[in-house]
C-alpha positions as CSV (number, residue, x, y, z in Angstrom):
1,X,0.0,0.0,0.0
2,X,1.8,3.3,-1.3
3,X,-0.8,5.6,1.0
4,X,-2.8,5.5,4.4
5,X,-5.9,4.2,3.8
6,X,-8.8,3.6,6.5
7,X,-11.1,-0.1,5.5
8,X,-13.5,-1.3,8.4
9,X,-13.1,-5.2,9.0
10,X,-15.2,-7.5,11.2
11,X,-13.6,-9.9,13.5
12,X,-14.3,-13.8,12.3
13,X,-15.6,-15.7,14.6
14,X,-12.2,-17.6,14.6
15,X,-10.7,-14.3,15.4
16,X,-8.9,-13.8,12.4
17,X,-9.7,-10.8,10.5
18,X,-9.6,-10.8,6.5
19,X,-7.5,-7.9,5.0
20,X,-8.7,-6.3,2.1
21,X,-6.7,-6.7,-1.3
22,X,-4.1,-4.3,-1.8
23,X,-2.6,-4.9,1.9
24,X,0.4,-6.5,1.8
25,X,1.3,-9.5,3.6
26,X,3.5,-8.8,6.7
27,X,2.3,-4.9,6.7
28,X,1.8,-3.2,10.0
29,X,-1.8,-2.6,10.5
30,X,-3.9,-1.0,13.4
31,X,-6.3,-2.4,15.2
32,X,-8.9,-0.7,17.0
33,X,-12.1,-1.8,18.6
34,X,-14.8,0.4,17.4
35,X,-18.4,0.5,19.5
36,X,-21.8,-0.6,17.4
37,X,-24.0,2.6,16.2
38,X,-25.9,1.8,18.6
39,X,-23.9,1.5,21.8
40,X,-22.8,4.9,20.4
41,X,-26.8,6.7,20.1
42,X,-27.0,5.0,23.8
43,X,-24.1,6.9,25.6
44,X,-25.6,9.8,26.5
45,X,-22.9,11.5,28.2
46,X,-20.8,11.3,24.7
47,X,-24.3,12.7,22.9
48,X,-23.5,15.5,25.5
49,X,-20.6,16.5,24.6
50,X,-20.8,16.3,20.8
51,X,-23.7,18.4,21.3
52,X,-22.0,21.1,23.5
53,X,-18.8,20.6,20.4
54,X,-21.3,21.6,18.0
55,X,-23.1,24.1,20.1
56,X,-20.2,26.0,21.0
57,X,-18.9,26.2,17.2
58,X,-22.5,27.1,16.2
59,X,-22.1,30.2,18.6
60,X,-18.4,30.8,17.4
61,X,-19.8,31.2,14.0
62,X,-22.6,33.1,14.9
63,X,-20.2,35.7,17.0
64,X,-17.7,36.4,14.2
65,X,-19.0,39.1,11.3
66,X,-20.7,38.0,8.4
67,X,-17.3,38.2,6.5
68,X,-15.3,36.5,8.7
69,X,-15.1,32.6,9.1
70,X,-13.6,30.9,12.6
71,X,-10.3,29.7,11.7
72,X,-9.4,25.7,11.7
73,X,-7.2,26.9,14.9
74,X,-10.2,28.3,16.3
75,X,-12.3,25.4,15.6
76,X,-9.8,23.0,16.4
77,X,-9.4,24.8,20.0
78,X,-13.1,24.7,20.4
79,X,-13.0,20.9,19.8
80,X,-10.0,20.4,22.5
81,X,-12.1,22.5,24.8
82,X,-15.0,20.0,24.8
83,X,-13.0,16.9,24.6
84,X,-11.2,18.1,28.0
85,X,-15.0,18.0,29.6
86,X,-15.2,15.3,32.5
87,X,-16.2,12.2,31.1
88,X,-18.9,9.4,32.7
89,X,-17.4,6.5,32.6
């Protein structure tokens, strides 16, 4: 693989997961457990705090000028901000 691609693969039930064509035997790959749609519309606390990310750019936006546009530092600040919030675990 000549560039970083991102593919979504289901662990068999023999635990072995199936790479998709163009990976290379013996590449490194990452692996990372990702939660089902639905554990993720359950978790309220995260719903929270995407909702404060979003509510807090919404109000960035709405405080610049008409002409000017928050910056990607500014937004990218904004996002930090939120992430920092107190998580439920």
């Amino acid at each position: 693989m000549s560039s970083i691609t991102t593919t979504i693969a289901v662990v068999e039930p023999d635990r072995t997961v199936k790479a998709p064509p163009g990976v290379e035997i013996g590449a490194k790959v990452l692996v990372v457990p990702l939660p089902s749609v639905i554990e993720l519309l359950q978790d309220t606390a995260r719903r929270a705090r995407f909702a404060a990310t979003r509510r807090a750019i919404r109000e960035a936006v709405r405080d610049y000028a008409d002409t000017i546009s928050p910056s990607d530092e500014d937004i990218v600040s904004l996002v930090r901000r939120a992430r920092q919030t107190p998580r439920a675990n």
